[in-house]
N, C-alpha and C positions, 0 to 999 in steps of 0.2 A: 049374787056375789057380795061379799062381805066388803063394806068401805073402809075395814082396817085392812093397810099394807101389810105383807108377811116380811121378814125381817129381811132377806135379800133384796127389798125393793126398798125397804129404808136405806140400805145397803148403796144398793144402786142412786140413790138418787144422791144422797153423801157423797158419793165418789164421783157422780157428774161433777157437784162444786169442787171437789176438791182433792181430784184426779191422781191415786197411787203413783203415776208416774213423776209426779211432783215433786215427791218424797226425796230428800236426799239418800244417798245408798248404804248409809248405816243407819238407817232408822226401822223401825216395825211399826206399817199401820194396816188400819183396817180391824175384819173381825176377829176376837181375842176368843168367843165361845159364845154361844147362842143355835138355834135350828135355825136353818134360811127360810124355813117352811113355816116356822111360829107366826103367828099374828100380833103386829104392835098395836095397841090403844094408845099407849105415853110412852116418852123419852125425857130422860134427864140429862142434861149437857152441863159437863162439871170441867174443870182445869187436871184437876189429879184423881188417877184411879187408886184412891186410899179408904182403907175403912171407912170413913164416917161420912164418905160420898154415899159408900155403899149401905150405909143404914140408913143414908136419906131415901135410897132408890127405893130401899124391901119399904119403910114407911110408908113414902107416895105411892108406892105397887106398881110402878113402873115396870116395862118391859125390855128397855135399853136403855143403858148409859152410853153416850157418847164422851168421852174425853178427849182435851187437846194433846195428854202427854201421853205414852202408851205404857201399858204395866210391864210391859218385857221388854227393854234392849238387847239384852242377850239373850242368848239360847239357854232352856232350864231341865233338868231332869227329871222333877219333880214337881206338883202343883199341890200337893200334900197339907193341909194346915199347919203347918208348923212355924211357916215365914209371913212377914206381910203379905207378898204377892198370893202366895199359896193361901191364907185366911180371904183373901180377893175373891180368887176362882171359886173356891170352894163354895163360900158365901152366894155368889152369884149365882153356877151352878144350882146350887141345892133350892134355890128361890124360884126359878127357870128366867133371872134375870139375862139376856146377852150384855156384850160388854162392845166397844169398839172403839178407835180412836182415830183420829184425823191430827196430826201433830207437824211434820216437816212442809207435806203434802198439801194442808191448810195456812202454812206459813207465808209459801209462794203463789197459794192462786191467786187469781185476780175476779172477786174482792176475796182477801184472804185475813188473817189475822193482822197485818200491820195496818191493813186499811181501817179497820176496827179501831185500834188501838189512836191512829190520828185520827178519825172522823169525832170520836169524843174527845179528843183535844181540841176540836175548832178549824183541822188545818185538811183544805179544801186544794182542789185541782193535783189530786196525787198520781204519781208515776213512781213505779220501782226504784229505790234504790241502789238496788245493784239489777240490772233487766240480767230477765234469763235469754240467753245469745239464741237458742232457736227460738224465743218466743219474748219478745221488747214487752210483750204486756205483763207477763207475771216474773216473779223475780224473787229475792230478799229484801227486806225493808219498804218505807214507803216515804216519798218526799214532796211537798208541795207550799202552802200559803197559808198562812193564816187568816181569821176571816179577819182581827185587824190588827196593827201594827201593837204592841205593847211592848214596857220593859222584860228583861229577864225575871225580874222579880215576879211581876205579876203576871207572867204565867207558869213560873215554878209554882206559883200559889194557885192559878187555873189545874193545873196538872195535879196537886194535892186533893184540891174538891172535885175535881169530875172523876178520879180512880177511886176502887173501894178504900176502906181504910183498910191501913195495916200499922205494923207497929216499924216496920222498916221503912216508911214513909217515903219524901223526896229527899234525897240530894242532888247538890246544884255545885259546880265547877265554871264560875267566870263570874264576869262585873254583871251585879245586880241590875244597874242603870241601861246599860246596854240593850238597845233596841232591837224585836225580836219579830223577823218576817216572814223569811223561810225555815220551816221545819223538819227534821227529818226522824223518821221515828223506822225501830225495829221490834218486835215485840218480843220477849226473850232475851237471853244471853246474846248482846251484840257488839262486843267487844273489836268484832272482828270487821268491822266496818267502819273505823272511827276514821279513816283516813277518805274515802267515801263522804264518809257525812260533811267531813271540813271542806270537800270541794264544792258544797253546793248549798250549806244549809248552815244558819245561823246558832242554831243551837240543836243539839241531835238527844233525844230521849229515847231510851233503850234500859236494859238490866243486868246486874251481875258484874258493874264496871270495876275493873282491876288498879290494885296502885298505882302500879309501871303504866300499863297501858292510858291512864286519865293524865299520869305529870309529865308522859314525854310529847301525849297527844298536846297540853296547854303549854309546853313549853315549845313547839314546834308552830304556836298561833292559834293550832286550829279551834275549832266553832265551841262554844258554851256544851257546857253538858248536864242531862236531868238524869240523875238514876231511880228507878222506880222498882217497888216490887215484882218479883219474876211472874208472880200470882194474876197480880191488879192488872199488869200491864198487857197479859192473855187474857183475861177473864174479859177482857170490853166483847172480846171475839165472841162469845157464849150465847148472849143472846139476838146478834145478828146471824148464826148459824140456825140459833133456833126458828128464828123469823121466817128464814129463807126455806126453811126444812118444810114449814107450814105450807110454805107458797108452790115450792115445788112437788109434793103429795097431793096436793088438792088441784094440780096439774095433771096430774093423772088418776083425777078420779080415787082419793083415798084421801082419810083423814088421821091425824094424829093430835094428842094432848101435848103440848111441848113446857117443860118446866127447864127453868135457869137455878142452879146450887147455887146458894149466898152464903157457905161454908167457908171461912176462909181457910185455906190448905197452904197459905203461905207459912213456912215453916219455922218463921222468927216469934218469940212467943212477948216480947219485952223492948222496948227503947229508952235509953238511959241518955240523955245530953250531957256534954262535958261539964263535970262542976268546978274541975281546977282551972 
C-alpha cells in the first residue's frame, strides 16, 4: 500500500481538526474539486484561494491547496474562465490540483485559528472568547495572559514584528503607556466582539475595525485596541495547520510534503502617513 494518503483521507483528517460542523451556517467548507480517490504527495496551505496562490501550487506541483477563506459563498452557475473564481477552478481542474478550505469551521476549533494568532503574540493560558454554549472549549476568539506585562506601546510594536508585513500594518486605539496583561485576540473581522473583549481583556487585537464601532467602543471605556491585517492575522494559522496535518497522517500510517504560501494576498497594495 502506497504511504501517500488519497485525498478523502487528507479530507478526513482536516475535518477531524476542524470539524464542518463548526462552521457557522452561511459559510462553505470543505472540498471545492479534486477525486477523493487521488493520491496526495504535497499540500499547499494559503489564506486566499486567488490566482497567484494557484500558480504557486501548479509551481511547487502540489496536489492540494488548502485555504482558510473559501472560493464560493454563494451559489454559482457557472465555473467558466471568465471570472476570478472561474480562472480558480478551471486552473486547478485542468492541473488535477484539488482545492479545499477550512474557514468558520477552523476559526472555532479548539486549537483553531485565534489560538495561532495569540500564541505568536506571546499570550498564554487561552480560553474562548465567546465559548460555544454546547461545547465551553471551542468558540470565537481567544483570550488569555501575556507571557509578561508591557506597555501598549510595546506590544503594538510586538504585534508589528511577530505578523508578516503588510502595508496596512498596526493600528493602535488607547494610551500607549498603559500596562498590557490580559489579551484578547480574534482572528479576522471582529468587530462584533468588542464588548466581549472590554469584559475581560486589556487590550483586544482583531481585523477590519470600523469607525463607529472603535469611538463608541473608547468612548464607552472599554479595552485598548490593535488592528491588524485581515491576511497577517489568519495566516499565523497556516503553518500550525500544516504541522498538525504532518502529525496527524503519519498517525495513520501516510505521509505528506506540507508547504506554507508567503504570498501576500492581503489586498492593500500602499501605506501613505499623514503629512498635514
Amino acid at each position: 500500500m502506497s504511504d501517500q494518503p488519497r485525498l478523502a483521507d487528507v479530507v478526513s483528517a482536516l475535518d477531524a481538526r476542524y470539524p464542518p460542523a463548526l462552521a457557522a451556517d452561511w459559510d462553505a467548507v470543505g472540498l471545492v474539486c479534486g477525486d477523493p480517490d487521488a493520491r496526495v504527495r504535497s499540500v499547499l496551505f494559503a489564506v486566499d484561494p486567488v490566482m497567484a496562490v494557484v500558480d504557486e501550487a501548479v509551481r511547487r506541483g502540489v496536489d492540494l491547496v488548502v485555504t482558510h477563506h473559501p472560493l464560493f459563498l454563494t451559489g454559482v452557475h457557472s465555473v467558466a474562465a471568465v471570472t476570478p473564481g472561474g480562472r480558480v477552478v478551471h486552473t486547478l481542474v485542468s492541473r488535477g490540483i484539488a482545492l479545499m478550505s477550512a474557514h468558520t469551521n477552523a476559526d472555532h476549533a479548539h486549537p483553531g485559528v485565534s489560538d495561532a494568532l495569540a500564541s505568536a503574540l506571546g499570550v498564554q493560558q487561552l480560553r474562548p472568547l465567546v465559548p460555544d454554549p454546547t461545547d465551553p472549549a471551542t468558540g470565537t476568539g481567544r483570550v488569555g495572559v501575556l507571557d509578561e506585562p508591557m506597555s501598549l506601546d510595546a506590544f503594538a510594536a510586538r504585534v508589528a514584528h511577530r505578523l508578516p508585513a503588510t502595508h496596512h500594518g498596526v493600528r493602535v486605539s488607547g494610551d500607549g503607556a498603559a500596562i498590557v496583561r490580559t489579551v484578547a485576540v480574534c482572528g479576522g473581522s471582529g468587530d462584533a466582539y468588542l464588548s466581549e473583549a472590554a469584559a475581560v481583556a486589556d487590550v483586544y487585537v482583531t481585523s477590519d475595525l470600523r469607525h463607529h464601532r472603535v469611538l463608541d467602543h473608547r468612548q464607552a471605556g472599554g479595552c485598548a485596541l490593535v488592528d491588524v491585517a485581515h491576511w497577517a492575522g489568519e495566516w499565523t494559522w497556516l503553518p500550525v495547520a500544516a504541522a498538525q496535518l504532518s502529525v496527524d497522517l503519519a498517525a495513520r500510517g501516510t505521509t505528506v510534503e506540507v508547504h506554507v504560501s508567503e504570498i501576500p494576498t492581503d489586498p492593500w497594495t500602499a501605506h501613505l502617513g499623514s503629512t498635514r
